[in-house]
Backbone as a chain_set.jsonl record, in Angstrom:
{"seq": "XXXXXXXXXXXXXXXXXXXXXXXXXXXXXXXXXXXXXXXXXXXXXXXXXXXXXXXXXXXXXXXXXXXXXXXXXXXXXXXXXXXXXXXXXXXXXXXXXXXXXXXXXXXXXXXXXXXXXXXXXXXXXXXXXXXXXXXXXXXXXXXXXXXXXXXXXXXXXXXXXXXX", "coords": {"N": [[-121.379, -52.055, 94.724], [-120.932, -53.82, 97.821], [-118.881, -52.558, 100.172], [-118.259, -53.768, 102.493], [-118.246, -56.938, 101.533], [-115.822, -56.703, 99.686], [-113.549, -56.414, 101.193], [-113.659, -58.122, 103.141], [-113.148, -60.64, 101.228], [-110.648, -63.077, 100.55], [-108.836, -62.822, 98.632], [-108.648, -59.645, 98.839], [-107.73, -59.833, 101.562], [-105.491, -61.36, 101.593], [-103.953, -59.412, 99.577], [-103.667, -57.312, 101.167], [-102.256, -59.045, 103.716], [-99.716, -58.853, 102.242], [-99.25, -56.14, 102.081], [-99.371, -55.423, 104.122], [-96.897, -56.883, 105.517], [-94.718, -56.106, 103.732], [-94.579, -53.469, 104.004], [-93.944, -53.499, 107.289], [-91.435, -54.618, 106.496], [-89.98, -52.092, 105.275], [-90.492, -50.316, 107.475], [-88.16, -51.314, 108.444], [-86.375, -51.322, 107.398], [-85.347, -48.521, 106.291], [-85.148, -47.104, 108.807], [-82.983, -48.315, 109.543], [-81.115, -48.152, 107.424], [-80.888, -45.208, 107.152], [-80.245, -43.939, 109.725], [-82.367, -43.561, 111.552], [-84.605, -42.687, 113.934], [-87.749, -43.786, 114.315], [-90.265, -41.173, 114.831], [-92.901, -42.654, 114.825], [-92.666, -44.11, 117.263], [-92.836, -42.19, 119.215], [-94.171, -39.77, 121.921], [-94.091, -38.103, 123.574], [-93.711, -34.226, 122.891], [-91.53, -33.124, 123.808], [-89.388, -34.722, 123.354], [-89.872, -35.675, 120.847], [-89.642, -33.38, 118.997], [-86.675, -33.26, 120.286], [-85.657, -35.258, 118.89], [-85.964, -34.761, 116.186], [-84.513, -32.354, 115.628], [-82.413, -33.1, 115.947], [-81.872, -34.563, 113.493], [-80.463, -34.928, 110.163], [-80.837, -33.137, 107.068], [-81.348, -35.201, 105.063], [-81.902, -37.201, 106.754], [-84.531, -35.877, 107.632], [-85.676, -35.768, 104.803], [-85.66, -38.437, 104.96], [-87.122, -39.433, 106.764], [-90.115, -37.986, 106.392], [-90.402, -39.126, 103.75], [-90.796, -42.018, 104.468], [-93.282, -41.393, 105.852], [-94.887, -39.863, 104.253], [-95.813, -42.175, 102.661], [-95.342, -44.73, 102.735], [-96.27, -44.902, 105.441], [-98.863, -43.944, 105.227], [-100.329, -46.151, 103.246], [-99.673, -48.519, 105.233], [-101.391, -48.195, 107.649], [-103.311, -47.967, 106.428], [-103.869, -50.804, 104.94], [-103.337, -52.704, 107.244], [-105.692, -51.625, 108.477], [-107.806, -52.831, 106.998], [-107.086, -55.028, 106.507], [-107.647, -55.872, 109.124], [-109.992, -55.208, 109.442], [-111.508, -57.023, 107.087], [-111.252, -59.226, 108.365], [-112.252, -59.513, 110.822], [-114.657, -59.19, 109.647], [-115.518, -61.683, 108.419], [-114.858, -63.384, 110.731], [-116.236, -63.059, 112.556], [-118.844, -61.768, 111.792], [-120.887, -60.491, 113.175], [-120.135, -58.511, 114.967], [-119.517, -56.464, 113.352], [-120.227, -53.117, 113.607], [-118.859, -52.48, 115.613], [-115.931, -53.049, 114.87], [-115.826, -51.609, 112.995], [-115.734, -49.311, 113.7], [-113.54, -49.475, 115.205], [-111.398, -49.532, 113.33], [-111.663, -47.058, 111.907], [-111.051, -45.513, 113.69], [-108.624, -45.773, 114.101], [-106.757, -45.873, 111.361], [-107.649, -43.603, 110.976], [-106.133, -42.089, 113.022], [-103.57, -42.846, 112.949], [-102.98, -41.382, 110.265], [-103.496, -38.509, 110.879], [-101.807, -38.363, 112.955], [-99.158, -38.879, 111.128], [-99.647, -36.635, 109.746], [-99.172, -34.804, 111.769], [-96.494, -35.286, 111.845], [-94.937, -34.127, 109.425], [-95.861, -31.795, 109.49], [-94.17, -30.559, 111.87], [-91.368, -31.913, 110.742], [-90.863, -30.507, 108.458], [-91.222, -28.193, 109.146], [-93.459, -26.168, 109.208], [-95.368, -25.911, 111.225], [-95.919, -26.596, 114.894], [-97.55, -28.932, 115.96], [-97.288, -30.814, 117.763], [-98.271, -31.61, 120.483], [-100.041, -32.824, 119.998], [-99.311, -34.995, 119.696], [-99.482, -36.28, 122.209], [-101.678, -37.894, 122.78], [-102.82, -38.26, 120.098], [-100.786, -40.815, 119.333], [-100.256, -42.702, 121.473], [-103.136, -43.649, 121.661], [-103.424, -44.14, 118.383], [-101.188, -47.015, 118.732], [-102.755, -48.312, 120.487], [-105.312, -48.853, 119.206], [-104.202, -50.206, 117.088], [-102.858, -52.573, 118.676], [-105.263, -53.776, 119.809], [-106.379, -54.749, 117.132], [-105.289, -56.001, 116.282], [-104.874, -58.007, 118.539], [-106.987, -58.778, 117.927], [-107.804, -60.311, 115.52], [-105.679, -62.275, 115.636], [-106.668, -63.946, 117.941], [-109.175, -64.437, 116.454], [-108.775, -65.723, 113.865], [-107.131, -67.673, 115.285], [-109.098, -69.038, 116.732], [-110.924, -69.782, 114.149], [-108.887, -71.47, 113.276], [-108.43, -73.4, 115.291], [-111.173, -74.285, 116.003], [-113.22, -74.204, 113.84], [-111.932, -74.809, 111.615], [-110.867, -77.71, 112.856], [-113.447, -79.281, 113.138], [-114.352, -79.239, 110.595], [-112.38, -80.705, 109.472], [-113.01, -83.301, 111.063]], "CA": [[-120.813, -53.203, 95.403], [-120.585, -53.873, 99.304], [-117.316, -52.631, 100.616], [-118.194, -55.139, 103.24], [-117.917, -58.057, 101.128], [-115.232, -56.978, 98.888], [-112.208, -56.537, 101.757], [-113.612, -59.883, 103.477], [-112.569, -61.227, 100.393], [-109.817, -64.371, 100.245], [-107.822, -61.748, 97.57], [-108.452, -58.788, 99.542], [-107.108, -60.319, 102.927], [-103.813, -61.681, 101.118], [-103.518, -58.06, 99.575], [-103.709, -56.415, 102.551], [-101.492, -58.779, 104.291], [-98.567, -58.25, 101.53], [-98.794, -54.606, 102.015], [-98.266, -55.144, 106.01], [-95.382, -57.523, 105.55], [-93.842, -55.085, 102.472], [-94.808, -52.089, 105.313], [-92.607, -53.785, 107.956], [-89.887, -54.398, 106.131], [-89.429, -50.6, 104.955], [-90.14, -49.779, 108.711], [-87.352, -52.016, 109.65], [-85.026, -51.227, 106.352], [-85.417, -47.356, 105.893], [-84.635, -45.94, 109.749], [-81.451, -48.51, 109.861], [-80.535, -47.082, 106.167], [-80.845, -43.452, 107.587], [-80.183, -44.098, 111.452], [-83.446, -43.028, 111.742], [-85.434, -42.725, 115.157], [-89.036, -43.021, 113.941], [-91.432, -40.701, 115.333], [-94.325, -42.818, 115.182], [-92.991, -44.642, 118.53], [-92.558, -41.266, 120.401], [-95.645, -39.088, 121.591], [-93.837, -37.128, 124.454], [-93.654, -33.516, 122.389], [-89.912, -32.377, 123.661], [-88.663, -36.043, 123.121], [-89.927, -35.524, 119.464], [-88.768, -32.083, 119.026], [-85.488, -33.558, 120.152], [-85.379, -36.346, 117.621], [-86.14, -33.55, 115.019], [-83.641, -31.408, 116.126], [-81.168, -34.029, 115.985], [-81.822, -35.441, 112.408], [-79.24, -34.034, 109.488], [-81.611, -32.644, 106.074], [-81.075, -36.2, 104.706], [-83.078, -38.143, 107.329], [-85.402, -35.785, 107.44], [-86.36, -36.269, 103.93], [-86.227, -39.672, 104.667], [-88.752, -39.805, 107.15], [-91.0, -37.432, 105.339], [-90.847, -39.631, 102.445], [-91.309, -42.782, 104.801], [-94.263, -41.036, 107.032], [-96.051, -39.868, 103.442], [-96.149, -43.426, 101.56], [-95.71, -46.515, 103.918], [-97.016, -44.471, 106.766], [-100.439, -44.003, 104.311], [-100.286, -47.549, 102.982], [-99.817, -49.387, 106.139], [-102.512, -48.201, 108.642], [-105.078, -48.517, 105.412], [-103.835, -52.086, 105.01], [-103.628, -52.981, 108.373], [-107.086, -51.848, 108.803], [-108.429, -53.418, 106.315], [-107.056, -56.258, 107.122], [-108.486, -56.533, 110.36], [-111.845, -55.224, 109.181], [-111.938, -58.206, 106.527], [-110.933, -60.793, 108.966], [-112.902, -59.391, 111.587], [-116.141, -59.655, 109.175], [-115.295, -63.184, 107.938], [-114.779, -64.707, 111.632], [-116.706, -62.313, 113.644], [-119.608, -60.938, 111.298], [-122.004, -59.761, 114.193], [-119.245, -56.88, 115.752], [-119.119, -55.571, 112.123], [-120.042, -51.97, 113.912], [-117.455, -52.346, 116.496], [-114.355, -53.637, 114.079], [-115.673, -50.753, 111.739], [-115.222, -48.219, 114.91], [-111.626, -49.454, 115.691], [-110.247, -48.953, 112.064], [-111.563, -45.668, 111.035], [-110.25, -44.76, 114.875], [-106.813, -46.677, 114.098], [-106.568, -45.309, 110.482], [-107.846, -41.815, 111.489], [-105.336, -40.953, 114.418], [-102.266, -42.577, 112.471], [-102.948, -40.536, 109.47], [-103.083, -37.47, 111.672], [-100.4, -38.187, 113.595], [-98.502, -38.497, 110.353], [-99.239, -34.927, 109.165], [-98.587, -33.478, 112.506], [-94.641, -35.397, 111.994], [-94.273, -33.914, 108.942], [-95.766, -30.282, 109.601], [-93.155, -30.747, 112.251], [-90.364, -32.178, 109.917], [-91.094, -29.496, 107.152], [-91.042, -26.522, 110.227], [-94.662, -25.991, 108.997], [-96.316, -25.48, 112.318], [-96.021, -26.947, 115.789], [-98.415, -29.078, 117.101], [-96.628, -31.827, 118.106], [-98.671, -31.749, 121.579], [-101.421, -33.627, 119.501], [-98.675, -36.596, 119.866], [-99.922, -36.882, 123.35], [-102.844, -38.294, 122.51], [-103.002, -39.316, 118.63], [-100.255, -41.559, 119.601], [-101.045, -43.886, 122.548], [-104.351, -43.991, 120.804], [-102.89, -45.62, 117.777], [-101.037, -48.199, 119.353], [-103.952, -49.034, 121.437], [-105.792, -49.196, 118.011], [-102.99, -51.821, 116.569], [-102.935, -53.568, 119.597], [-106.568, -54.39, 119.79], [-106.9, -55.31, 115.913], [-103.857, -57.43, 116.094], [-105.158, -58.995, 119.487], [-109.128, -59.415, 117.527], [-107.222, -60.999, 114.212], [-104.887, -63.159, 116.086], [-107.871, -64.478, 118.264], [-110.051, -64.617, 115.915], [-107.685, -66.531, 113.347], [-106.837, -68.806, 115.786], [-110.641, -69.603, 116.964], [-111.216, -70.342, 112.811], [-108.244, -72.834, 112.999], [-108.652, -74.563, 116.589], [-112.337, -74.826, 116.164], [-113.447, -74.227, 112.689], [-111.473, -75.585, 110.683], [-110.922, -78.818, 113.256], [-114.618, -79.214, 113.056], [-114.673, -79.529, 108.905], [-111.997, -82.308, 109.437], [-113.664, -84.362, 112.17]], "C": [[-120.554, -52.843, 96.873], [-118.852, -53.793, 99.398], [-117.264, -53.688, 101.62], [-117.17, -56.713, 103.041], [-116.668, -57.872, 100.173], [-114.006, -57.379, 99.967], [-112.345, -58.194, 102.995], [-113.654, -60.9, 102.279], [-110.912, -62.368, 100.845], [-108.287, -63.342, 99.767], [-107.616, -60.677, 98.03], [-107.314, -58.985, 101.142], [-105.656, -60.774, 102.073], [-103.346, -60.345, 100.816], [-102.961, -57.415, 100.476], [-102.754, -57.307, 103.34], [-100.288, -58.668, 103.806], [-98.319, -56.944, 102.113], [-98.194, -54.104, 103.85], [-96.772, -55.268, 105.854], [-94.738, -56.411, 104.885], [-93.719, -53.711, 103.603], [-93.901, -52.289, 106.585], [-91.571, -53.894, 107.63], [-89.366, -53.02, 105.671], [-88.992, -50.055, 106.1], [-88.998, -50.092, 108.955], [-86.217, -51.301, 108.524], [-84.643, -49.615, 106.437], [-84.531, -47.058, 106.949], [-83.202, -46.672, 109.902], [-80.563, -47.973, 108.796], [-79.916, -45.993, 106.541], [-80.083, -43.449, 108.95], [-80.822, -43.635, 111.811], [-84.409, -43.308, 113.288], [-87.105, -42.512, 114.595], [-90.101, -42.514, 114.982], [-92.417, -40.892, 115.838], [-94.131, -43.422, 117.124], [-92.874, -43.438, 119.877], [-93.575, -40.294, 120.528], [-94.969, -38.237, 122.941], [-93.057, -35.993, 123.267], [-91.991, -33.155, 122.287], [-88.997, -33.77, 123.082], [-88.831, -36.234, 121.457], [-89.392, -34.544, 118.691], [-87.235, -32.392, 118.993], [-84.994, -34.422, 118.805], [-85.155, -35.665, 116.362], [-84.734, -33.16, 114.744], [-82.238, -32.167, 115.315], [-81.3, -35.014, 114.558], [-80.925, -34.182, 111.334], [-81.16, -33.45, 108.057], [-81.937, -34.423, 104.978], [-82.309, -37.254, 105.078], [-84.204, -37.416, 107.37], [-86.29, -35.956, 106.048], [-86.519, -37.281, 103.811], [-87.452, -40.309, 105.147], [-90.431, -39.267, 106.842], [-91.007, -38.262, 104.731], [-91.586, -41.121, 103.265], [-92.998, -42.526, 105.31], [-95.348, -40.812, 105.567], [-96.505, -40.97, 102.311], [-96.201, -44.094, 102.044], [-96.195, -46.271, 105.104], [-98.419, -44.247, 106.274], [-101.083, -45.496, 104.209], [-100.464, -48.597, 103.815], [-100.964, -49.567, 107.228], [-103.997, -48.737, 107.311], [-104.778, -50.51, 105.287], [-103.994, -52.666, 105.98], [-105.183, -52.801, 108.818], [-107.939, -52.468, 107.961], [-108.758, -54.932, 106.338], [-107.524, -56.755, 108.208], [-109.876, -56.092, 110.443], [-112.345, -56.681, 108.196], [-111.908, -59.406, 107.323], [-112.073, -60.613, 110.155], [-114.706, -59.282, 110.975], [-115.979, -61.269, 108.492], [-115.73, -64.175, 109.049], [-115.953, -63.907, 112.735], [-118.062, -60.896, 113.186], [-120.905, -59.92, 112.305], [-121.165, -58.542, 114.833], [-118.949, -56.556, 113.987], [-118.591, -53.974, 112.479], [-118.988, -51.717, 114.563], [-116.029, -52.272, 115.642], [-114.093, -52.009, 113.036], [-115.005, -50.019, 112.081], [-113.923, -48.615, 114.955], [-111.239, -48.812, 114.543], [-110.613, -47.854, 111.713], [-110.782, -45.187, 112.464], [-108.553, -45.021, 114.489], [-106.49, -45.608, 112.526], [-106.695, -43.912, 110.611], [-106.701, -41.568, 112.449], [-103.838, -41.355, 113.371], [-101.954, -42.261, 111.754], [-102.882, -38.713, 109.818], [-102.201, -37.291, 112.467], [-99.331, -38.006, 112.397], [-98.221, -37.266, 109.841], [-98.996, -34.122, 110.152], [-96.737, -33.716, 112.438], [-94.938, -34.286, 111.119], [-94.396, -32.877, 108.753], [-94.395, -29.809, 110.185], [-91.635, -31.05, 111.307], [-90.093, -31.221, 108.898], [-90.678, -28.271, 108.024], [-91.707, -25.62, 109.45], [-95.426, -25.328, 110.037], [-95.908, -26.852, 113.611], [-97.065, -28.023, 116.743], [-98.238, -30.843, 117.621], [-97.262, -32.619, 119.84], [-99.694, -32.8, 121.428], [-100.799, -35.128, 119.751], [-99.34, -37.763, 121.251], [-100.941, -37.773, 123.658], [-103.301, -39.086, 121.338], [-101.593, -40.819, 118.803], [-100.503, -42.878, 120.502], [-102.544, -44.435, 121.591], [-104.47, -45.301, 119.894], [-102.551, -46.883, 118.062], [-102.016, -48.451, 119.971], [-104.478, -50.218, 120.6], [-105.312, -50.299, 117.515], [-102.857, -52.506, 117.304], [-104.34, -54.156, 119.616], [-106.873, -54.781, 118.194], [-105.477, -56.311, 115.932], [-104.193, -58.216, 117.085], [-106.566, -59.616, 118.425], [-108.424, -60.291, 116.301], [-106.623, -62.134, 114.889], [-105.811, -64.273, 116.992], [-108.733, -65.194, 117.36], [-109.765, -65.682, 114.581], [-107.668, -68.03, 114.276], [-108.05, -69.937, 116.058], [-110.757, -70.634, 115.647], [-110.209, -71.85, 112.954], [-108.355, -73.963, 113.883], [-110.385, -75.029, 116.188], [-112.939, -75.398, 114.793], [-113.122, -75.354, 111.973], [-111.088, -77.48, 111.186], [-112.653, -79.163, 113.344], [-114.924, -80.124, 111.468], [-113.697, -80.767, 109.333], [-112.001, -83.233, 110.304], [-114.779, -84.965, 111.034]], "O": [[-120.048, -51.764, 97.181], [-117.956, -54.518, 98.967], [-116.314, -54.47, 101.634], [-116.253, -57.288, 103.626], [-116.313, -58.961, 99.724], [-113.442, -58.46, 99.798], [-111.488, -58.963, 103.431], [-114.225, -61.977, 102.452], [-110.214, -61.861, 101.723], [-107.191, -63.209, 100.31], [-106.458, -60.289, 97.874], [-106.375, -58.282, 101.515], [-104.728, -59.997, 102.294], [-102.449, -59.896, 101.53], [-101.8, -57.005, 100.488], [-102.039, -56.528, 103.969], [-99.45, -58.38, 104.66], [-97.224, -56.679, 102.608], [-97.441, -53.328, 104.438], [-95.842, -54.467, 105.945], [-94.117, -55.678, 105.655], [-92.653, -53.143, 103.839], [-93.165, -51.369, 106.94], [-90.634, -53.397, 108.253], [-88.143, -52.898, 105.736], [-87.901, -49.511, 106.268], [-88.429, -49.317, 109.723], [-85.216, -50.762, 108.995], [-83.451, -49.44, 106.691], [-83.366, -46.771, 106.674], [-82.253, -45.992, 110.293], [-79.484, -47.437, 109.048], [-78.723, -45.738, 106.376], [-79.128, -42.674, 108.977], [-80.405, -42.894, 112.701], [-84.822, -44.457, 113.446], [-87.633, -41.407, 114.465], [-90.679, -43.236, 115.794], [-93.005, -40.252, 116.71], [-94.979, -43.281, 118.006], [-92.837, -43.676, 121.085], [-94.02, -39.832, 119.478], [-95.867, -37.485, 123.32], [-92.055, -36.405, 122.684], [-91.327, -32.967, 121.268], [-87.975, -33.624, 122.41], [-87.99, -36.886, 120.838], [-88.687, -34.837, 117.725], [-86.522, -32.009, 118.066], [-84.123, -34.155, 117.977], [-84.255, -35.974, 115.581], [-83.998, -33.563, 113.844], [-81.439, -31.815, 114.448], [-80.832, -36.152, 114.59], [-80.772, -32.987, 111.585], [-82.329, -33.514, 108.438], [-82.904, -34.457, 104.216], [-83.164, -37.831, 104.406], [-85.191, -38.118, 107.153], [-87.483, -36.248, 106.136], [-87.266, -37.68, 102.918], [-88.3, -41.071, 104.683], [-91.503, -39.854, 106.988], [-92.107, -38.745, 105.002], [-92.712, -41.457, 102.898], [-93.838, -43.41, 105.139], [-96.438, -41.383, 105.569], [-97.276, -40.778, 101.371], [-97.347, -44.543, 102.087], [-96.552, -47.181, 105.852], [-99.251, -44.421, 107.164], [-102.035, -45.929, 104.858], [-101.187, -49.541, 103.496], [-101.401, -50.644, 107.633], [-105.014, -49.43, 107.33], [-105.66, -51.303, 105.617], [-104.959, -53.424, 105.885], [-105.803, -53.684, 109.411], [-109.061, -52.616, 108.444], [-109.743, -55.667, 106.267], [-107.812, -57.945, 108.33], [-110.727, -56.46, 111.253], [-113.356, -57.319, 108.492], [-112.463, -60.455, 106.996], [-112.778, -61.592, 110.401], [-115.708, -59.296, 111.69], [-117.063, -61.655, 108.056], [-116.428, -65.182, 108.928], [-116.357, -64.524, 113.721], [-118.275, -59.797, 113.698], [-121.542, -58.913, 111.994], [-121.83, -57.569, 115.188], [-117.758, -56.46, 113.69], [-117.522, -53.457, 112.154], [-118.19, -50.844, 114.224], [-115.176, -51.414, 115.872], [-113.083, -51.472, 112.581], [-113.956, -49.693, 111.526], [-113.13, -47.734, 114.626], [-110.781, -47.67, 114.588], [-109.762, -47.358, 110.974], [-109.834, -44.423, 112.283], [-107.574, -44.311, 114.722], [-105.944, -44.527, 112.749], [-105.779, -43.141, 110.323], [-106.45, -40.363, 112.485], [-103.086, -40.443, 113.028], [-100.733, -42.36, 111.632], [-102.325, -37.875, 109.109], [-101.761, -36.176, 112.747], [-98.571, -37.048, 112.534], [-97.124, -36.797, 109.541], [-98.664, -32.954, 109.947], [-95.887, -32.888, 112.762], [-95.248, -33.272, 111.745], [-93.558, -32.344, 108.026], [-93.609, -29.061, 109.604], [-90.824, -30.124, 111.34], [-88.935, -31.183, 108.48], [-89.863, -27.447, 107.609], [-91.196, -24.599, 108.989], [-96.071, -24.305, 109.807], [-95.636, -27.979, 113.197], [-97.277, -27.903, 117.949], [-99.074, -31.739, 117.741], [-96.906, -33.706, 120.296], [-100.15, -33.502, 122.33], [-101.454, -36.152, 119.946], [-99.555, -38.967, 121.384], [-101.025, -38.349, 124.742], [-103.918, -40.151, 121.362], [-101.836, -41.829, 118.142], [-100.934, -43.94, 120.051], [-102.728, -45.511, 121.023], [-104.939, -46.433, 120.013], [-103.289, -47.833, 117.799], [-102.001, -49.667, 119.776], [-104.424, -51.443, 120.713], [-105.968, -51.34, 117.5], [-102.627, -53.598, 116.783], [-104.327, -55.354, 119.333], [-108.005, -55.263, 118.147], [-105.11, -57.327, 115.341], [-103.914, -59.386, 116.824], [-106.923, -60.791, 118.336], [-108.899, -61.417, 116.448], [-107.23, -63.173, 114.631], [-105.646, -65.462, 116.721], [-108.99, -66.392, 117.478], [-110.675, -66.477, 114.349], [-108.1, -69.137, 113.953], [-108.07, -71.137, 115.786], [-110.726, -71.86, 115.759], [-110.631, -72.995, 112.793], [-108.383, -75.145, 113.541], [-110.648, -76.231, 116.132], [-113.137, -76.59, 114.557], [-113.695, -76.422, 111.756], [-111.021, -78.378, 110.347], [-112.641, -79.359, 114.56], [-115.48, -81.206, 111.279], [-114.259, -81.843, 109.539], [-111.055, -84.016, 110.382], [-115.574, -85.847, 111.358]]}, "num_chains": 1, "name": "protein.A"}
């Protein structure tokens, strides 16, 4: 079976955007739970280091536990989601949409294991932030701008089109 056609699926695209929504609300519930500073928005090394530094044994297992399950979960949904929507409304950039999400999914899955080498006091390489960071967001910014676009196109044009 075409992975293509399964995540530009109707069922796939609702999936995928449950697991965002369910993925924001942890983001938003967990670090006020903990008083948690998350990581993912900080990519200057000593400014992360600090955050570290400054968490009790508590939060750090909390953001470990956040960074290895809804930090997994969310970039794969999220990309998925904007690879299905982006082959539904926009089947000719297939290659392009493909390129963003393994880039988007790839850096914020590596940024995740450099937190929690970091968080664990595994190994150091927190310098990689400099770079796998910005990245990401870029990544989420441009599939949330191509979805939101591309969404909107379907409803202004599209779909006013079928009921004309």
């Amino acid at each position: 079976m075409n992975i293509y056609r399964i995540v530009a699926t109707p069922l796939s695209l609702w999936l995928c955007l449950l697991l965002i929504v369910l993925g924001v609300m942890m983001f938003q519930w967990l670090p006020d739970r903990f008083e948690l500073i998350l990581l993912d928005s900080l990519w200057q090394p000593e400014r992360v280091r600090a955050a570290i530094a400054d968490m009790d044994a508590t939060q750090r297992a909390a953001h470990i536990w956040l960074t290895s399950t809804v930090d997994v979960v969310f970039p794969i949904a999220f990309g998925l989601f904007v690879l299905g929507s982006g082959l539904r409304l926009q089947p000719a950039w297939r290659k392009q949409i493909t390129a963003l999400v393994m880039l988007l999914i790839g850096f914020d899955l590596l940024e995740g294991t450099v937190q929690i080498l970091a968080l664990t006091s595994q190994v150091d390489w927190l310098a990689a932030k400099q770079i796998l960071t910005p990245v990401k967001l870029g990544c989420y910014l441009v599939g949330l701008v191509l979805v939101v676009l591309g969404w909107l196109r379907w409803l202004v044009l599209d779909r006013g089109r079928a009921m004309s």
